[in-house]
N, C-alpha and C positions, 0 to 999 in steps of 0.2 A: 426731879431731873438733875444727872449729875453735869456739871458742867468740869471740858477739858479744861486745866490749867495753861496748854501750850499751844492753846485753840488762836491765841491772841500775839502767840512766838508769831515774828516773819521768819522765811526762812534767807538764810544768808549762804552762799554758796563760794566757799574759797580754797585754795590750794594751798597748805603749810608749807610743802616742800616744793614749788614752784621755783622757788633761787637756785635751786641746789641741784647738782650736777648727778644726773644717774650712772650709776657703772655698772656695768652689765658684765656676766661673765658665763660660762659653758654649763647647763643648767644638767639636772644627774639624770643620769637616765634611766630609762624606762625599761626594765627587763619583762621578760615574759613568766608569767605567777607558774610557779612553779608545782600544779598540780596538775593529775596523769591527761585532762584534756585539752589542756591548753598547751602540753607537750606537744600530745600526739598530733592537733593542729600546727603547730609552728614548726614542730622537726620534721614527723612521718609525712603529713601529708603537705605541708608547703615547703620547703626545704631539699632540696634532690639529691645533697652530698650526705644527709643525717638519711633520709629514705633506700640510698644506694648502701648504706654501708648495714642496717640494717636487713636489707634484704641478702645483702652478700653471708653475713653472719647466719641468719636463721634458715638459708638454704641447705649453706654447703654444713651446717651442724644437722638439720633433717635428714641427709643424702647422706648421712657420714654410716656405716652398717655397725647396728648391736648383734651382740651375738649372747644367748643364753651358753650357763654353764652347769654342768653338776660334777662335783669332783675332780673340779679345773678341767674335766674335759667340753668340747662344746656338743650342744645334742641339739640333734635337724627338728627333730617333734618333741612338743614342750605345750604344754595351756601358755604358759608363760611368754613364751614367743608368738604363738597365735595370738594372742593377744596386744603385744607390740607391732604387730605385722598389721591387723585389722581390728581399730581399736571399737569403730562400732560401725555401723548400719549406714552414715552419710559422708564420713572419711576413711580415708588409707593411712597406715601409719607415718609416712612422709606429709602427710596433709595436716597431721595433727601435732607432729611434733617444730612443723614450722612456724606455726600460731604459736605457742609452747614457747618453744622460742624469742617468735618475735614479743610477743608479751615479755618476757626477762628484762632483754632488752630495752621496750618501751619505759616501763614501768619496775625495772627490776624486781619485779614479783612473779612467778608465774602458776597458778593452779590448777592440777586433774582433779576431777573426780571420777572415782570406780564406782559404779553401779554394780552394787553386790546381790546377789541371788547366796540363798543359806549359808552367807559368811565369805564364798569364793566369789573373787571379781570378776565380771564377765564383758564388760565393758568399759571403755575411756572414754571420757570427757573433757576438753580445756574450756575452763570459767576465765571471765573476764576480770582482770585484777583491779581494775577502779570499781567493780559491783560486791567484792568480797570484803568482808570487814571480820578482825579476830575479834571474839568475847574472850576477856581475859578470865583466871582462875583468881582467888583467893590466893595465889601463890607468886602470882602474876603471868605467867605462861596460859598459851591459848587453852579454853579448855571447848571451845566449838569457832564457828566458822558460820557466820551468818552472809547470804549471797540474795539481796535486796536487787530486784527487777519486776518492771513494771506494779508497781504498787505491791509488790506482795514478796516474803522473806521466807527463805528455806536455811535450817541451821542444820548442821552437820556437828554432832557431835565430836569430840576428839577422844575416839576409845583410849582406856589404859590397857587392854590386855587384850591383843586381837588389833583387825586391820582396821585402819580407821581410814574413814572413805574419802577423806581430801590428802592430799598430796602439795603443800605450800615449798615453795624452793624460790628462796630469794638468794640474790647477789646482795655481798658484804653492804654493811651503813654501819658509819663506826659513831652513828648517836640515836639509832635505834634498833629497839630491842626485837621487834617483832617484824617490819615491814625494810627490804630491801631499798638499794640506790643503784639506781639505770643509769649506763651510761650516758642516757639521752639527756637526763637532768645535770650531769657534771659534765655536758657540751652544750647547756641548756645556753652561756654566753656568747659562745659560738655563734650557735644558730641565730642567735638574734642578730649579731652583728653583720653573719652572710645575709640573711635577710633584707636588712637597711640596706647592705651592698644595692642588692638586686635592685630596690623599690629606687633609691638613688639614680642608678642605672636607667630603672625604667621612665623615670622621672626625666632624666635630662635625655632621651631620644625623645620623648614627648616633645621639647622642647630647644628642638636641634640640636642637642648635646652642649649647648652653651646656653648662657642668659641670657637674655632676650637682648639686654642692653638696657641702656635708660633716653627718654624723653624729658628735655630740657627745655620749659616755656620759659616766651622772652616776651613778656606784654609790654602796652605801651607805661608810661610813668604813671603810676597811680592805679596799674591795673596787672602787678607784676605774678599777679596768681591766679589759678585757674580758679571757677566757683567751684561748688560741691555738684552743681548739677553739671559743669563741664567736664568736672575731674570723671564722675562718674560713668558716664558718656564715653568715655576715652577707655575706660578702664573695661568697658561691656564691648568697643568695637573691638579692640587689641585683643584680648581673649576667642572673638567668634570668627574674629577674620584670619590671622594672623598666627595663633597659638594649634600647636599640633602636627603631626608627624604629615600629614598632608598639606599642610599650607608650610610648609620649611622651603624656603629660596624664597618668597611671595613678596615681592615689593612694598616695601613701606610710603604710602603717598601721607602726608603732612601738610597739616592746618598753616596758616599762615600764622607765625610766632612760636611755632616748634619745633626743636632740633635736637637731631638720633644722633647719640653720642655712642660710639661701640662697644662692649666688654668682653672678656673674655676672663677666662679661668685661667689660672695657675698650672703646672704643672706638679705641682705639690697639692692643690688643691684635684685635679683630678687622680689621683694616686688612689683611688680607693679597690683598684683592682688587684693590686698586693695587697690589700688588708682583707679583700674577700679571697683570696687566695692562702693567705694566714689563715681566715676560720675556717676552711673547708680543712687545711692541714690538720687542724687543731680536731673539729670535729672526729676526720680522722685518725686520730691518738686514742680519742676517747673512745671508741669503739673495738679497737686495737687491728684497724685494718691498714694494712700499708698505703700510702698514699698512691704508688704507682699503678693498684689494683683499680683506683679510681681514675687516674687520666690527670689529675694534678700535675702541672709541668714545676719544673725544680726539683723532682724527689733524685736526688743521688744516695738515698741512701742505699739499696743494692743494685747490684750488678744487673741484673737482667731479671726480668719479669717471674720465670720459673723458681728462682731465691725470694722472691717478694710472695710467689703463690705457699710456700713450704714455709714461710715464715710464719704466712696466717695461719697454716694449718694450724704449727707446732706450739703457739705462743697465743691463738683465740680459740679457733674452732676445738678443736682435740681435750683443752683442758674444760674447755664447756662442756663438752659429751660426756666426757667422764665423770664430769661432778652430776648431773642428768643421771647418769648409769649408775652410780654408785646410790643415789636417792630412789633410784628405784627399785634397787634391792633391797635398800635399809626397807621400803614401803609394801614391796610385794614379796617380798626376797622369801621370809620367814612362813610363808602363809603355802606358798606355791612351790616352795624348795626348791630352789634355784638360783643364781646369782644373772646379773646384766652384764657385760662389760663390752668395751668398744673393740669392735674388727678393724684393727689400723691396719692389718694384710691386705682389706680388700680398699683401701682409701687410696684412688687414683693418684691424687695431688703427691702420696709418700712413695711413690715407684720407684724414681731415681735411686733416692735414699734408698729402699728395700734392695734394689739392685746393688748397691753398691753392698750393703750389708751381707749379701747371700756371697758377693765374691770372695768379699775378705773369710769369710765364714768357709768356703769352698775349698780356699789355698791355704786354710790349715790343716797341715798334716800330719802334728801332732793331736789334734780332735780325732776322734773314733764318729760314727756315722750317728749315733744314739746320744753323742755330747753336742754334733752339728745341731741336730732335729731339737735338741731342748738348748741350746742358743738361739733357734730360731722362731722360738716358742711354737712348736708343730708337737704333736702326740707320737709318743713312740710307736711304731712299727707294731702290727699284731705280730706276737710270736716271738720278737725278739729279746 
């Protein structure tokens, strides 16, 4: 039988730093981990300024009209367009390309898959980008596409000659080589900070928008503190009587040897509604939606609402469709002989503008009617 050495230790219980004065100072904070679920929890779905701008971006780029081409001119019947129109059996092409979308967005990744019949694609699909993972080559570029869901993994090759059935389109990451960066994660500080706002917020109407105050015991000599089972006591009524958005005005009645000293907040110290209003801005940036589009008060930066709708167009929506359009020619383009490109003619939002443009175009009189129509990107005239 081994016998403890420290069986025969007493134990002695002391405090080294007991003399000595603590300094406490603002401790680092707590951001949100920056991977595609804990985004899409703390922006998409708890968050209503990173959700609105989002939803603003992935509509009005679904709604925006493709148009197929062959020969720069556009053709009404096309496989190629049928198939951007109704990409399969449970969605419309507006349904699909707003998932599309909002995935870029989310996750700055976004993936199709074509379901091919003897080589020609006949169907779309949008995959979920936090379930898709690239297999690298020996060369380092993707050479498949593994898409891991409920227990079980589908790889897609990545053809070298011929269409290869996933469709990967990420937004720029200037420290990765295969996998994009979302908006959502370069307002990921943002969002956390509107967040606290809100919880702050919510925090103090719980608690009448002020601090409760403090409780001042005054015993008699030799009895100047409360015990632990008093203190306790005090701290379990004040909570059930007294704490919460229903019991706010409720009279405080007091033990004999206790006195309600009042407090209040600063006005510096309640200021946090300009700092939730800075990350909703902020948020706003990152997304590239104007602030006015969202109801943000302070935005001066344009004139009136109509300059704020033309700006999203010209500077998020329009350059996003086109990078879209032009990846889906590189993708289908070759296979089904045709090009994508965006119908900015029929995009409500650019009316004015188009108006204005067909005037100027109108009152030149040195233009001939055949130099008008190709200024205004139209197809010549049969015949002429």
């Amino acid at each position: 039988m081994r016998l403890n050495p420290f069986a025969a230790i007493r134990e002695k219980k002391a405090s080294a730093a007991r003399p000595m004065i603590a300094l406490t100072s603002t401790g680092r904070p707590v951001w949100t981990p920056r991977d595609y679920a804990s985004l899409a929890r703390a922006g998409f779905e708890r968050n209503v300024v990173a959700y609105r701008c989002i939803r603003l971006v992935c509509e009005a780029a679904a709604a925006t009209p493709l148009k197929v081409t062959q020969g720069g001119a556009a053709v009404a019947d096309h496989p190629l367009l049928a198939l951007l129109e109704h990409p399969n059996a449970e969605q419309s092409g507006a349904e699909l390309f707003e998932a599309f979308y909002g995935f870029l967005q989310t996750a700055g990744n976004a993936y199709l898959e074509a379901g091919l019949v003897n080589g020609e694609p006949r169907e779309l699909y949008v995959l979920r980008p936090d379930r898709m993972k690239a297999r690298l080559g020996a060369r380092g570029w993707p050479e498949a596409y593994e898409y891991a869901v409920g227990g079980r993994t589908a790889v897609f090759p990545v053809a070298g000659d011929g269409l290869s059935p996933i469709l990967h389109l990420k937004l720029f990451h200037p420290t990765n080589d295969h996998y994009g960066f979302s908006p959502l994660e370069a307002a990921g500080t943002a969002v956390d900070l509107h967040n606290a706002a809100l919880a702050w917020n919510k925090a103090l109407l719980d608690n009448a928008a002020r601090p409760s105050g403090a409780l001042v015991y005054k015993g008699p000599e030799g009895a100047e503190n409360l015990t632990d089972q008093q203190f306790e006591r005090l701290k379990a009524e004040l909570a059930d009587i007294y704490q919460g958005p229903a019991n706010a005005g409720r009279p405080l009645v007091l033990d004999g040897g206790l006195d309600w000293r009042q407090m209040s907040m600063s006005p510096a110290d309640m200021d946090f509604i300009n700092a939730k209003r800075e990350a909703a801005r902020e948020i706003a940036l990152a997304f590239g939606v104007p602030p006015m589009l969202l109801g943000i008060p302070g935005d001066n930066t344009y004139s009136n609402y109509r300059e704020a709708n033309l700006a999203f167009y010209r500077q998020t929506v329009l350059p996003l469709v086109r990078k879209t359009a032009a990846a889906l020619t590189n993708w289908l383009g070759k296979t089904l002989g045709a090009r994508v490109e965006v119908d900015a003619g029929h995009v409500d939002a650019l009316a004015a503008e188009r108006d204005a443009l067909w005037a100027r175009v109108s009152a030149a009189g040195f233009l001939t009617d055949a130099e008008k129509r190709a200024a205004l990107g139209l197809a010549p005239k049969e015949g002429a």
